[in-house]
C-alpha positions as CSV (number, residue, x, y, z in Angstrom):
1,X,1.3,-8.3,-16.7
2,X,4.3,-6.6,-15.0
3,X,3.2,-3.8,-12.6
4,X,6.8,-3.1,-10.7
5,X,10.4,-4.5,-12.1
6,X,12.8,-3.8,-9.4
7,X,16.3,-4.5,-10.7
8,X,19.7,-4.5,-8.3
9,X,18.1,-2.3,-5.9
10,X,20.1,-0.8,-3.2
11,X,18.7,1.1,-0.3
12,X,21.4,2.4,2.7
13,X,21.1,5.2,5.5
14,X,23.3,6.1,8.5
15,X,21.8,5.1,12.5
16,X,24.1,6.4,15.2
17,X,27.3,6.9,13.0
18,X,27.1,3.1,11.4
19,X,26.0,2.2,7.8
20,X,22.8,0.1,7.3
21,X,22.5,-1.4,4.2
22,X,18.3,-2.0,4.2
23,X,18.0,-3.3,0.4
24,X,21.0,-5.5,-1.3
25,X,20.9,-5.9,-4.6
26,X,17.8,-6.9,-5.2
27,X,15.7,-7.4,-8.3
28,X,12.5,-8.9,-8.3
29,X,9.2,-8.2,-10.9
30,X,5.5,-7.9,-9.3
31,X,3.0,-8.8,-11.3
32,X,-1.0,-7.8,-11.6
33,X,-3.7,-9.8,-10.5
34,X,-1.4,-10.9,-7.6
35,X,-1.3,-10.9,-4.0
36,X,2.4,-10.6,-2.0
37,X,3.1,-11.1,1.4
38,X,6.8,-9.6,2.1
39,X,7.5,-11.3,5.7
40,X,10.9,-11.2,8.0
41,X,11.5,-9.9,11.2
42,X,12.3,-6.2,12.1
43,X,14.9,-4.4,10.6
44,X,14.7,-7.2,7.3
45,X,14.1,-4.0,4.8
46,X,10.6,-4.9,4.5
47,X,9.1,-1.1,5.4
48,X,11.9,0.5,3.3
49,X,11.5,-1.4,0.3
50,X,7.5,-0.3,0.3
51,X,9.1,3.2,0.6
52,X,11.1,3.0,-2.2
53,X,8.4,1.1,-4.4
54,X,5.9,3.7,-3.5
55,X,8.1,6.5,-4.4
56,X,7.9,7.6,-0.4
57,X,11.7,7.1,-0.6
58,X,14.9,7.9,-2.6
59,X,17.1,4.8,-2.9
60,X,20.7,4.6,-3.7
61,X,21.8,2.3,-6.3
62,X,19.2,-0.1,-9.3
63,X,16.5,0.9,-11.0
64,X,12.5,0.7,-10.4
65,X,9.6,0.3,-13.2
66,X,6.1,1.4,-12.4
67,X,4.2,-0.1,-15.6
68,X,7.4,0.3,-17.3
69,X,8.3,3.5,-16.5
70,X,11.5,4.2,-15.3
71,X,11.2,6.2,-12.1
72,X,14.6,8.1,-12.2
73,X,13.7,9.7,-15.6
74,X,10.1,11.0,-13.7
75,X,9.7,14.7,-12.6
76,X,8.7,15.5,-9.4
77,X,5.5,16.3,-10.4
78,X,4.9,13.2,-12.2
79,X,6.2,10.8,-9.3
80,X,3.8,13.1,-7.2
81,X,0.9,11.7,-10.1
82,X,1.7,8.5,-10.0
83,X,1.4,8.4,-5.9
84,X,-1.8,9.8,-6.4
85,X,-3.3,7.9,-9.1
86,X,-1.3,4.9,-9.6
87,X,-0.9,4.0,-6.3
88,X,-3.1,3.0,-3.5
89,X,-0.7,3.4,0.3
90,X,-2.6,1.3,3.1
91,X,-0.9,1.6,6.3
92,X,-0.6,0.5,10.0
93,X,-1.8,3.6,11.6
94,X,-4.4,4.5,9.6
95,X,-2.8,8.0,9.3
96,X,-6.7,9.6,8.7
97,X,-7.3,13.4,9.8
98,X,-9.3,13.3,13.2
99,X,-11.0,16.4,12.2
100,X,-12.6,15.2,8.5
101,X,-15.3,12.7,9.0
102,X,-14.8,9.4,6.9
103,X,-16.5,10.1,4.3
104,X,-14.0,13.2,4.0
105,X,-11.0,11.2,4.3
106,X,-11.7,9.1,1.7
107,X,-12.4,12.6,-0.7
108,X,-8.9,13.6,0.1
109,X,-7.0,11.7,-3.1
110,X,-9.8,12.9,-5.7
111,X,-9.8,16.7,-4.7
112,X,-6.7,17.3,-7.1
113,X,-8.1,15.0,-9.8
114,X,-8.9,16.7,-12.4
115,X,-11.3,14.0,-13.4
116,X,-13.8,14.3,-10.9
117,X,-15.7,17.4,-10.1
118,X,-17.0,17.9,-6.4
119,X,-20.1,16.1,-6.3
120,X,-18.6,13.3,-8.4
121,X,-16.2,13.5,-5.6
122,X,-18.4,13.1,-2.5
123,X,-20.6,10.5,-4.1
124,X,-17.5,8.1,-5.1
125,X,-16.5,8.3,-1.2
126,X,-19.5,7.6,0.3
127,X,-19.6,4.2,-2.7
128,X,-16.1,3.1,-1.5
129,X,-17.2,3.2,1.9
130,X,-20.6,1.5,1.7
131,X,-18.4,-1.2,-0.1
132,X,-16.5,-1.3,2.9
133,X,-19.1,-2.1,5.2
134,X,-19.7,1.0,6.4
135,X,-22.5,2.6,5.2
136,X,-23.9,3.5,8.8
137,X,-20.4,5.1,9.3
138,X,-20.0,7.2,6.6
139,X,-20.6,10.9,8.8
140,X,-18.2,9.4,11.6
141,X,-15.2,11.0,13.1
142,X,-11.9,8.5,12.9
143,X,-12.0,8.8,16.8
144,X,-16.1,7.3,16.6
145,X,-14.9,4.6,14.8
146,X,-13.1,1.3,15.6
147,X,-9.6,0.2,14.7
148,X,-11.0,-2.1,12.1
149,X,-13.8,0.8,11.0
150,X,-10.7,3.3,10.6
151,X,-8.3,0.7,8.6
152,X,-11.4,0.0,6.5
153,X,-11.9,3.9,5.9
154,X,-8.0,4.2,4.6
155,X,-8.3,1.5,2.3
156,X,-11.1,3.3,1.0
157,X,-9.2,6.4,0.3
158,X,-6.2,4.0,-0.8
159,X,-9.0,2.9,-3.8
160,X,-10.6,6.5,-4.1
161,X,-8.6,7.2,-7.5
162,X,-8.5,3.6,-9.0
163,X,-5.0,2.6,-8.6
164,X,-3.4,-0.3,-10.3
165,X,-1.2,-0.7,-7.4
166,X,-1.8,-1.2,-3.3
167,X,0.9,-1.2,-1.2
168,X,0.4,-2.3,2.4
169,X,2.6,-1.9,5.5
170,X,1.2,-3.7,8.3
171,X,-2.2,-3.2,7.5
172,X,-3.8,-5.4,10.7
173,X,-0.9,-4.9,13.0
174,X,-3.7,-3.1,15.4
175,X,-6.6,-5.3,14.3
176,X,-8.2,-7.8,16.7
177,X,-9.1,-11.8,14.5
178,X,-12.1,-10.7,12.9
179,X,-11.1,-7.1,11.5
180,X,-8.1,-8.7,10.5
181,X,-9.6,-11.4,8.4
182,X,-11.9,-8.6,7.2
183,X,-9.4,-6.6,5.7
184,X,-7.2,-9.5,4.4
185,X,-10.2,-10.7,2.1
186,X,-10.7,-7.1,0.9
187,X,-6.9,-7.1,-0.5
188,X,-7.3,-11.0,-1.8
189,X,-10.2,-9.2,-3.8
190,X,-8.7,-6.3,-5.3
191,X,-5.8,-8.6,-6.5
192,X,-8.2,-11.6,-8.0
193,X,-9.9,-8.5,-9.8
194,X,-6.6,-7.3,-11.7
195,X,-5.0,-5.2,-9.1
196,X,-1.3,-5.4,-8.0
197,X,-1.0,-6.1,-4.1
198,X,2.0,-6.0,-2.1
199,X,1.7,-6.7,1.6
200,X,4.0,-6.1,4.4
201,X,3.5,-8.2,7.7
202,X,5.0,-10.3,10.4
203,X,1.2,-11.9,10.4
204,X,1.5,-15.5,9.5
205,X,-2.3,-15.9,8.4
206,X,-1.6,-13.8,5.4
207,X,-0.1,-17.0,3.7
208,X,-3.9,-17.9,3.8
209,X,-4.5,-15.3,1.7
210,X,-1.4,-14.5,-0.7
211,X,-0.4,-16.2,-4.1
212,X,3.3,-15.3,-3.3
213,X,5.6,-15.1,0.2
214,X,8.4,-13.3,0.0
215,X,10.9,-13.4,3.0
216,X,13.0,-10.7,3.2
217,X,16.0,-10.8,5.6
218,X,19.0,-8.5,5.5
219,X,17.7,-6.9,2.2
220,X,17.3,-10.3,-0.1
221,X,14.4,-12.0,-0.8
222,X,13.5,-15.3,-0.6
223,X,9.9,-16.5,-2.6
224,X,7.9,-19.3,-2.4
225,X,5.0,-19.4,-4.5
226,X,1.7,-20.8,-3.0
């Protein structure tokens, strides 16, 4: 089942007075119950395509589906919904607030939820983290835990509203061999149970891991399925 249709995207932006063209013309459908590595080297488009696919980004030219919804017909407020529900972000820098402790991170996302009320809320959180592997950790600053005990927090909060869709950038760029692995069976998980992952990395061992490489270089794609 088709999660994101991309078709003739186009992303460019200005650096010091010249014109990079990130995204070229690409089109390219992403599918549930899959797992995507999009590999190249810096500056390939790989960062700014999750942008624009997480609705973190405007792009120029093409058209974007999120389960069939065309995002340039959305409101504000409804591409605002579908980053909170839809979508699950996981990134590089964990990006959690040093003065909430984990289990308060992850409660962030299901606050404006109408579907959970506050107890509800605080009880999900503390689930998702003793799924995690971190049920010890669960009153913890971010600055008590490790790099791995942080990135394992945010993908916590990335699943605190039940999206369909996880987008990673980098997700063990600042993860030592076991933390790594760790986190790399996590996402293999969520996509063998139905979810829709899309993974950003320069991290060879994720073609352990991923039913589909991608290698992006200046804004095109290349796939190889595995």
């Amino acid at each position: 089942m088709e999660a994101i249709k991309v078709c003739n995207l186009t992303k460019k932006y200005q650096l010091n007075n010249e014109l990079i063209v990130a995204i070229k013309d690409l089109s390219y459908d992403f599918h549930y119950g899959k797992l995507y590595a999009i590999m190249g080297h810096s500056g390939s488009g790989k960062s700014t395509l999750i942008h624009c696919l997480g609705l973190l980004d405007k792009f120029d030219l093409g058209k974007i589906y999120i389960n069939g919804k065309d995002v340039d017909q959305l409101s504000q407020k409804e591409k605002s919904m579908i980053r909170n529900s839809r979508i699950g972000f996981v990134f590089q820098n964990y990006y959690l607030n040093n003065n909430m402790r984990a289990f308060e991170n992850v409660m962030l996302p299901m606050i404006i939820n109408k579907n959970y009320n506050n107890l509800d809320i605080k009880y999900k959180a503390q689930s998702l983290l003793k799924e995690m592997g971190l049920a010890e950790r669960i009153n913890h600053y971010p600055k008590q835990l490790s790099g791995g005990e942080q990135q394992r927090v945010a993908i916590a909060r990335a699943l605190a509203n039940e999206p369909d869709i996880i987008l990673a950038d980098e997700p063990t760029g600042n993860l030592d061999e076991e933390n790594e692995i760790y986190i790399l069976e996590k996402l293999k998980n969520l996509a063998d149970n139905g979810k829709c992952v899309i993974i950003v990395t320069h991290n060879q061992i994720i073609k352990k891991y991923a039913d589909i490489v991608i290698n992006m270089e200046k804004g095109k794609f290349t796939v190889k399925e595995l």
